[in-house]
N, C-alpha and C positions, 0 to 999 in steps of 0.2 A: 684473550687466552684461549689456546684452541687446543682442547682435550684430546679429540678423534683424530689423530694426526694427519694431517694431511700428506699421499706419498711424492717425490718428487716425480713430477712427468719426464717420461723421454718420448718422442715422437714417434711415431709406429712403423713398423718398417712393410705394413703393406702396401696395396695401391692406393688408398684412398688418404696414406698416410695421413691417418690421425691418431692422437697420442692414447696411451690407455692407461686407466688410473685402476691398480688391481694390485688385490692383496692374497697374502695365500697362508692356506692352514698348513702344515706339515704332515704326510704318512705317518710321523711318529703318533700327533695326538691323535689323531683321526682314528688309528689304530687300537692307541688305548684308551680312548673313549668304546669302543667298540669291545674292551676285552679281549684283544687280539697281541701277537709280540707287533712290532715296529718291522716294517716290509723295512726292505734292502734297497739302497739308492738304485735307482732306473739305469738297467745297463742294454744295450742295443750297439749297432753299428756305428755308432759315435761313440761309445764307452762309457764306462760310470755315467751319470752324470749325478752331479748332487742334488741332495732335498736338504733345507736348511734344517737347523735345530734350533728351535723356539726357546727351551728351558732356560736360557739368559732373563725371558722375560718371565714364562710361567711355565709350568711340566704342564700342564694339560688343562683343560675346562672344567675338570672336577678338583683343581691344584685348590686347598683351603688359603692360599694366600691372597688369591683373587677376593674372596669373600672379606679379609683382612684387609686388604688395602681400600675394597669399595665401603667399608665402616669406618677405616679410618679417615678416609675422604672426605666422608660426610662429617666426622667430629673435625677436623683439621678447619675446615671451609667455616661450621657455623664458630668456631670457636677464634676465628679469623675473623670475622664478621662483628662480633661482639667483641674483641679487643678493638679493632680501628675506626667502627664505622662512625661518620660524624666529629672526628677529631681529627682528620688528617689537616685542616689549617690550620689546627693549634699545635699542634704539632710541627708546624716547618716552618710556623713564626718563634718556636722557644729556642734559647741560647742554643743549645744542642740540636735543632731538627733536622740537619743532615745527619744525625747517629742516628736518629727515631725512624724517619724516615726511610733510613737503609735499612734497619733492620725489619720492617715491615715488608720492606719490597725482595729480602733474601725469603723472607716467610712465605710472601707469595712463590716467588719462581720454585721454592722447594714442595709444593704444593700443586705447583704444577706439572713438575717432575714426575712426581707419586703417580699424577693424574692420567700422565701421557703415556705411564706404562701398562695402566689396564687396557688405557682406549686405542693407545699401537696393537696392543696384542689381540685386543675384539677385530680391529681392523684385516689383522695379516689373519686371525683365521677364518675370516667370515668371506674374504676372496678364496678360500680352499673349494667352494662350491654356494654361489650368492643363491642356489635355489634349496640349498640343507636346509631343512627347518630348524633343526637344533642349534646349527652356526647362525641362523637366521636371526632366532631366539635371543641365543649369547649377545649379538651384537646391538642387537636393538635395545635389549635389558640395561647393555654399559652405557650405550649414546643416554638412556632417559636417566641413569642414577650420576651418570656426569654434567646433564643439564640440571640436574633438579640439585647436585651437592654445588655447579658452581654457580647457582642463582644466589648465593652467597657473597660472592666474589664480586659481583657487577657492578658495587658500590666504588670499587676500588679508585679502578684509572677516571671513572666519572669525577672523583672526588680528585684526584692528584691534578685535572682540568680543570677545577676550580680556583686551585691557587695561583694568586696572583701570582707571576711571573717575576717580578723582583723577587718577590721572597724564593722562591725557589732555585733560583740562580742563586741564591746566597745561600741557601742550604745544599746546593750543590760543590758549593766549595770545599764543603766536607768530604774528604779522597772516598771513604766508604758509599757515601752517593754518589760521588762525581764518577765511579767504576760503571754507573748505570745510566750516564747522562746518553749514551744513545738510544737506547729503551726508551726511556721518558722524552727524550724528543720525536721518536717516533708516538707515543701518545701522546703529545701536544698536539701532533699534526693532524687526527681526529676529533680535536676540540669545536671545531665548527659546524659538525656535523655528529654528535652526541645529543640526544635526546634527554627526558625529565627523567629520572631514575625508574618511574613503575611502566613507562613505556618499552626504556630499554629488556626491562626483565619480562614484559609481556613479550617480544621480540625475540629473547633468547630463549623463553619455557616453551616459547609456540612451533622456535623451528625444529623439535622432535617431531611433532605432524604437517608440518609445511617443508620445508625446502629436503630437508631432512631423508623425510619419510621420499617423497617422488625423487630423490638420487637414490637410494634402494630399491624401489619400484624400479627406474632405469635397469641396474645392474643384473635384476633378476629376471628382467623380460630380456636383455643380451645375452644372457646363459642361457635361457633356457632355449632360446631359438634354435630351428635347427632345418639344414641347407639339404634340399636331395639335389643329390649330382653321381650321375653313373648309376644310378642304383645304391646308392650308400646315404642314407643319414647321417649329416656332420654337423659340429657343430662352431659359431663362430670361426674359431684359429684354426684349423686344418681347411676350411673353405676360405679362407682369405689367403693362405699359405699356397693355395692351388693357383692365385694369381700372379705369381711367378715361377708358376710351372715352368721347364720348358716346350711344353706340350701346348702350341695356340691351342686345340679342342678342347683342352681341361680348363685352359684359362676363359675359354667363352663358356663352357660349360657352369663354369663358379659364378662369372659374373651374371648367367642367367638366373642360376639359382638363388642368387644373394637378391637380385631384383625383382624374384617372385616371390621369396619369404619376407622382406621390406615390405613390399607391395601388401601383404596381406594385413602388415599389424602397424600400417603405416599411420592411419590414425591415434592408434595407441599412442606413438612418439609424439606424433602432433600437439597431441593433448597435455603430455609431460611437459613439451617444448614451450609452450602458448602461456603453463600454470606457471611455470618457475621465470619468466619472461616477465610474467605478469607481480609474480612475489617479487624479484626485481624492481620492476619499476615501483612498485609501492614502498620498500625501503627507501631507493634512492631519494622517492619525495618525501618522504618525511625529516627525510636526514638535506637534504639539500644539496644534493649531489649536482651540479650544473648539466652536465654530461652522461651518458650511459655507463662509458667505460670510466670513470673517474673515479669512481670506489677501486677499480685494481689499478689504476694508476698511483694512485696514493699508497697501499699495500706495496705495489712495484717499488716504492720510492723511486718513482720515476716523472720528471714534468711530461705534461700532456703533447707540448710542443716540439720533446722529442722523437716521442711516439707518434706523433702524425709526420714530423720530416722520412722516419723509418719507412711508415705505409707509404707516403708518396715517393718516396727514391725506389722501390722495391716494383712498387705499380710501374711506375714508369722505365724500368727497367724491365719489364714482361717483353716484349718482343725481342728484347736484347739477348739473353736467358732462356726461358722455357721454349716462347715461340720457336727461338733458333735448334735450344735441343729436340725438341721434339721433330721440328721439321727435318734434324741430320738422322735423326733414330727412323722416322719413317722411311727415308730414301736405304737406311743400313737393311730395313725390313721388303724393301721392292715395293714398299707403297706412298702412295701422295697423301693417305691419309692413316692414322692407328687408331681401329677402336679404343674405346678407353679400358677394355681388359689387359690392352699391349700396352698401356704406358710404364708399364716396371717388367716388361717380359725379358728375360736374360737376352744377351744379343744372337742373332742368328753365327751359326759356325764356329762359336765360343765355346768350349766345353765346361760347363757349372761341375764341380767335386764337391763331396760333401767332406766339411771339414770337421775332426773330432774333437770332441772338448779338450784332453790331454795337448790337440796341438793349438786350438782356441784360445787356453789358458799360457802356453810358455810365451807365444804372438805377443798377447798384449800385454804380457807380464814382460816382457823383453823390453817392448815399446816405451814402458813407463820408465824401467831400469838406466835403457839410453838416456832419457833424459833427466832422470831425479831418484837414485837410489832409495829415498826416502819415499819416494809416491812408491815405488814397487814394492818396497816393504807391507806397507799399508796395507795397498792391494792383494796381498799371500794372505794376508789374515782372512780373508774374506774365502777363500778356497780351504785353508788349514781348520778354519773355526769353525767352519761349516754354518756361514752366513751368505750361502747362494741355494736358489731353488730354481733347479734347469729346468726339468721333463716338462712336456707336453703331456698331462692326464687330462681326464674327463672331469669337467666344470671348474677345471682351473679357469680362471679370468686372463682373457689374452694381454698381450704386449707385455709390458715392463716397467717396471721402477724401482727406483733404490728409497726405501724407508728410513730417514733418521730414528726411528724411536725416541728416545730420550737420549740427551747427555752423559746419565748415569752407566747408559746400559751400550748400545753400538746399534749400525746402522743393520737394514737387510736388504737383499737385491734380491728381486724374483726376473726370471726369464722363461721363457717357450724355446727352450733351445730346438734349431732342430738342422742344424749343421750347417747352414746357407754361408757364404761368406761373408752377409748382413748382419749374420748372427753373430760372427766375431767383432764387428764394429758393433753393435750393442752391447756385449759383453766390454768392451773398452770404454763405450758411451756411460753405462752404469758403472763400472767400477770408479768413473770418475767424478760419477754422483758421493760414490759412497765415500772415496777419498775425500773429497770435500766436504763431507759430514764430519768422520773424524777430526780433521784440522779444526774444524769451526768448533766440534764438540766441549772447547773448554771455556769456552766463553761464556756455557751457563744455558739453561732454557728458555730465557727471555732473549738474547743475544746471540743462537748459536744460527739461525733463520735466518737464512738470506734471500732477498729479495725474488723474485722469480726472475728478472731480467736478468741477475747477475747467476740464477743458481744452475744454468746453462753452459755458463763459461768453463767449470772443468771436464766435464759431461763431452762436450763439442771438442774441446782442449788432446782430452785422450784420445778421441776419435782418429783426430787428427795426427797426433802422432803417430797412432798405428797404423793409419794407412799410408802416413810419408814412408814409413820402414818398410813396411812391403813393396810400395810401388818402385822403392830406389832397388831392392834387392828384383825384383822383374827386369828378365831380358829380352823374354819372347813380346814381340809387338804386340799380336794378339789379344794378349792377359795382359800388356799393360792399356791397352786400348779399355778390355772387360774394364778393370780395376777404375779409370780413368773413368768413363760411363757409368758404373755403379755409386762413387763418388759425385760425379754431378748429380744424379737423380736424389741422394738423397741430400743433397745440398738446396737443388729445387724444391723439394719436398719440406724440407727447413724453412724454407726462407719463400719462397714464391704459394707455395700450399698455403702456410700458415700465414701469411697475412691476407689469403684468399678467402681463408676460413675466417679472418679476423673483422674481411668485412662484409662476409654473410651475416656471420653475428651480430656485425651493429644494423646491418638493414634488417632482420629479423626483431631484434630488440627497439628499434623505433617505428616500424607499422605496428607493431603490436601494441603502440599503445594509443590506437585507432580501433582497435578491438582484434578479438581475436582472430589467425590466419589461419584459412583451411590446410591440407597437407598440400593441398595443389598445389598453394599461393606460395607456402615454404619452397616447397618443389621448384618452382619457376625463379625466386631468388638464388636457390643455390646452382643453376646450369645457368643463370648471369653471370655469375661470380666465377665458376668456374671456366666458362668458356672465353672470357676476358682472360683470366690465367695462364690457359692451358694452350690457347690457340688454334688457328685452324689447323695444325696438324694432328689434333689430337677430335675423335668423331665420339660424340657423347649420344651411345645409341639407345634407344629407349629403353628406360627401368630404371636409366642412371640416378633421375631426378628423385629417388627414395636413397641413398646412397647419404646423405647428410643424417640418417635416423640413429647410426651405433656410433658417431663421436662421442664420446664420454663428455670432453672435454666442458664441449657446451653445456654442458649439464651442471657437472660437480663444479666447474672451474670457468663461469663467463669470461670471455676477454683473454682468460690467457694464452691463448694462441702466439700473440704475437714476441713473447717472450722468445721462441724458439728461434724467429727472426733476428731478434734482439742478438739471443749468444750467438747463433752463427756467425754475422759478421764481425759482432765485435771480435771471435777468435778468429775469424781470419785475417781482421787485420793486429790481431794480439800475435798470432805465428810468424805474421813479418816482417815483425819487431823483433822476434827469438831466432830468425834465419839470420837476421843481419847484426847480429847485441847480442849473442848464446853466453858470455860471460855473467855472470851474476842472474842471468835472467833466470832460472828457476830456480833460487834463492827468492826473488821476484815473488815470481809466480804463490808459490806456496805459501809468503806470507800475507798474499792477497786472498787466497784460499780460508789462512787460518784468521782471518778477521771476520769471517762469518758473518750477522748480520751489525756488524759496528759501527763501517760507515759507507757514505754516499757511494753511487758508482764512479763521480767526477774525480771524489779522494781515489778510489783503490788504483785509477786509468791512467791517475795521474804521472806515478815513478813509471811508467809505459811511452809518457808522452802522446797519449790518445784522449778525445775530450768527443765525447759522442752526441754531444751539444753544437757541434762544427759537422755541417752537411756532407763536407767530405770525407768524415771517419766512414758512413755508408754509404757510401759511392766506393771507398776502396775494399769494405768486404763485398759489396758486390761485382767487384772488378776482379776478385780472385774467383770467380763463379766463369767471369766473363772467359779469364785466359784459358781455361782447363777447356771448356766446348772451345776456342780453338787452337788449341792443341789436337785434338779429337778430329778438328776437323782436315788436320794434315795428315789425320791416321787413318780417315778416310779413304 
């Protein structure tokens, strides 16, 4: 059961594209925390843009109901505890124990419900500036009274592993349980790998100062960092923002900066990297995990063996891919080689416009429209409700993600708008997080989670739409060449980055358990990894090697990188299916969306006729990668 919610990732759209897991408070509380009225949405050269409104969840950090639900929590939880604990196999062997049974387990997920809405809301406001001390405060206060109310709880799914398996299958026959036999099969699936009850709970009350605590520590040394270029102190997001200036000076300038401020606190990360590395491997042996990544393979509800046929069709696809784009991109730039500041630098003789939120929003509201009235619906809620958070302020957490929250309550998307034409494919990337929140949203708080391999596929899905609808409406070569280029990169960036980063992390996570790595030795892993990647058209010039210290990812979230790899191809070879079958297909589609996390990905692929257990499902998303660079290169 995970209180603090976890946000969903989208991939970052700078150079170094890696994803960012950030949450954010709103001007409104901030404001009336402060005894101030509530500032006016950020208005500039792109126009309004909005700041979401939190009050769905709480009115502010001083709201009494925050205090009211974290009491009720804690009576809910212990008084949960003493109703079930130690009866739950008498319980599903008596004539009735799929009635007892169910009704225990609606008691949990309402419980958890309750739970997800203080710990969403500590979350989304403690990304408003991870260096506040009073946001700092709040958040860390909810994480320790959501560990300490749900050390209550731990008994539960330990205990529902106990029961024998006949019996439970026969109390499953009861419709009121059998509504939850996805759930509980995904807890069976941890039975192997479940500890003695007082281990588990030492585990769960420790990681408020173990893993916990050094993903805070992370978040707050990335904020507070800060870049000099030109004469300006920046910070994070407007210095990574400058690596796709058009301006090569500002883009060498950033990336100078970035690898002297790396450079300085480069240890610091090391030390983050090495402990939670280290907290890692000590769970995995206790729990008996075979593998590194096997713990999010399992969570993926994904086999291990398809996850490595992905990494090896994708590697082996590197010269086919990156190598080829980069080597067309440097001849487009008059050189034989691109520093690594040029690998996302807009093209030469292209003109970049900045596009405004008002036409941002009609884009990819149009995009969903074409294809599924009902998704663009969805999506207006999100703009009318005031559940998006554009602007660029100071100690907002960069990049994006769409937050489920709870069931009870709706999702939220935060962004760094800041007009790029990447920007509007994010803005389509996230609404299609958030879309697929709502669908799945009725399926309850135990059930609405989906996998991370599968929670890519609407996210990637809308992307995709939006930019088929603009590139078909492009006449001029030019912009369709841009558009065509900006689309590969961040296809490479999906799918060729993220399983590059997927296998930094696992040669990071097994020397380390040789003892610990200096920052050097990190360092020298990741320009292996990367230079196999990225290829010799791409010149990785000294600083690069600190460049692995701000991924979030590896931090909060081991392993999942290669998730990103995952939904890209599967939706492109998902698109190929709805170019050539557009009848019923997003009828399809959506009720693959609204199955949330219910079943396998083999089930949802199935009405698709794709089985990504068959080597060639990733070969043909890679092959839609293949045809676009040459395409590109007739437009050469």
């Amino acid at each position: 059961m995970t209180f603090i919610r976890q946000m969903t990732f989208i991939r970052f759209r700078h150079p170094s594209s890696h994803m960012s897991r950030s949450r954010k408070m709103s001007t409104a509380i901030a404001a009336k925390r402060a005894g101030k009225a509530p500032l006016p949405a950020a208005k500039s050269a792109l126009g309004r843009l909005p700041e979401w409104n939190l009050d769905d969840l709480y009115s502010g950090l001083d709201d009494p109901a925050i205090k009211r639900d974290l009491d009720r929590a804690d009576t809910e939880c212990l008084a949960f505890e003493e109703a079930y604990k130690g009866r739950l196999a008498q319980m599903a062997a008596a004539a009735d124990g799929g009635a007892q049974l169910a009704a225990a387990v609606r008691r949990y997920e309402e419980i958890d419900d309750l739970m997800g809405r203080v710990g969403s809301y500590a979350g989304l406001v403690h990304a408003g500036n991870t260096v506040d001390p009073a946001r700092t405060k709040f958040y860390g206060d909810v994480q320790e009274r959501m560990t300490s109310a749900s050390t209550h709880l731990l008994f539960f799914t330990l205990e529902l592993n106990r029961i024998d398996d006949d019996v439970l299958e026969k109390a499953m026959a009861d419709p009121a349980l059998g509504h939850y036999r996805p759930w509980l099969e995904d807890v069976r699936r941890y039975k192997p790998y479940q500890l003695e009850d007082r281990v588990e709970q030492l585990f769960h009350e420790k990681s408020v100062t173990a893993y916990s605590a050094w993903n805070r520590q992370f978040d707050a040394a990335i904020a507070g960092l800060r870049f000099k270029v030109a004469g300006r102190s920046l910070a994070i997001e407007p210095t990574l923002n400058l690596l796709v200036d058009r301006s090569g000076a500002k883009r060498k300038a950033a990336a100078e900066a970035l690898a002297r401020t790396f450079k300085e606190h480069v240890n610091a990360f090391a030390l983050i990297t090495n402990t939670l590395a280290k907290d890692k491997e000590i769970s995995d042996r206790w729990r008996g995990f075979a593998d590194i990544a096997d713990d999010r393979h399992l969570s993926n509800r994904v086999e291990r063996e398809v996850v490595d046929a992905l990494v090896a069709a994708v590697r082996a696809a590197y010269p086919r891919l990156s190598h080829r784009y980069y080597a067309l991109k440097a001849k487009w730039f008059g050189k034989k080689k691109l520093p690594h500041w040029d690998r996302n630098a807009p093209l030469p003789q292209v003109p970049t416009r900045t596009v405004g939120w008002a036409e941002a929003k009609e884009t990819v509201l149009a995009a969903y429209a074409a294809f599924s009235p009902k998704m663009a619906a969805i999506a207006e809620r999100f703009f009318a409700d005031r559940w998006i958070d554009a602007p660029v302020r100071p100690g907002k957490a960069p990049g994006a993600f769409a937050h489920p929250t709870t069931p009870s309550v709706h999702p939220y998307v935060l962004l760094n708008y800041q007009g790029k034409p990447r920007d509007v494919m994010t803005l389509a990337h996230e609404l299609g997080h958030g879309v697929h929140q709502v669908l799945a949203a009725p399926n309850g708080a135990l059930m609405a989670p989906t996998p991370l391999t599968l929670a890519e596929t609407a996210s990637v899905f809308g992307e995709m739409l939006t930019f088929k609808r603009l590139l078909a409406a492009t006449r001029d070569k030019k912009e369709r060449k841009a558009m065509l280029a900006a689309k590969v990169e961040d296809m490479i960036n999906t799918v060729v980055r993220q399983i590059a980063f997927y296998t930094f992390e696992r040669a990071v996570h097994t020397e380390r358990k040789n003892g610990e790595l200096t920052a050097a030795r990190i360092g020298q892993l990741w320009l292996e990894v990367q230079r196999e990647s990225l290829g010799p058209a791409i010149e990785l010039k000294p600083g690069y090697e600190t460049f692995w210290v701000y991924i979030p990812h590896f931090i909060h979230s081991p392993f999942y990188v290669y998730a990103y790899a995952f939904g890209d191809c599967l939706v492109n070879s998902l698109y190929a299916v709805y170019e050539h079958a557009a009848d019923g297909f997003a009828e399809r589609y959506l009720a693959m969306l609204s199955a949330g996390g219910t079943k396998h990905h083999s089930e949802l692929l199935k009405p698709f006729g794709l089985d990504a257990r068959d080597p060639k499902f990733w070969e043909g998303g890679l092959g839609v990668i293949e045809r676009m660079i040459g395409e590109l290169e007739t437009l050469n």
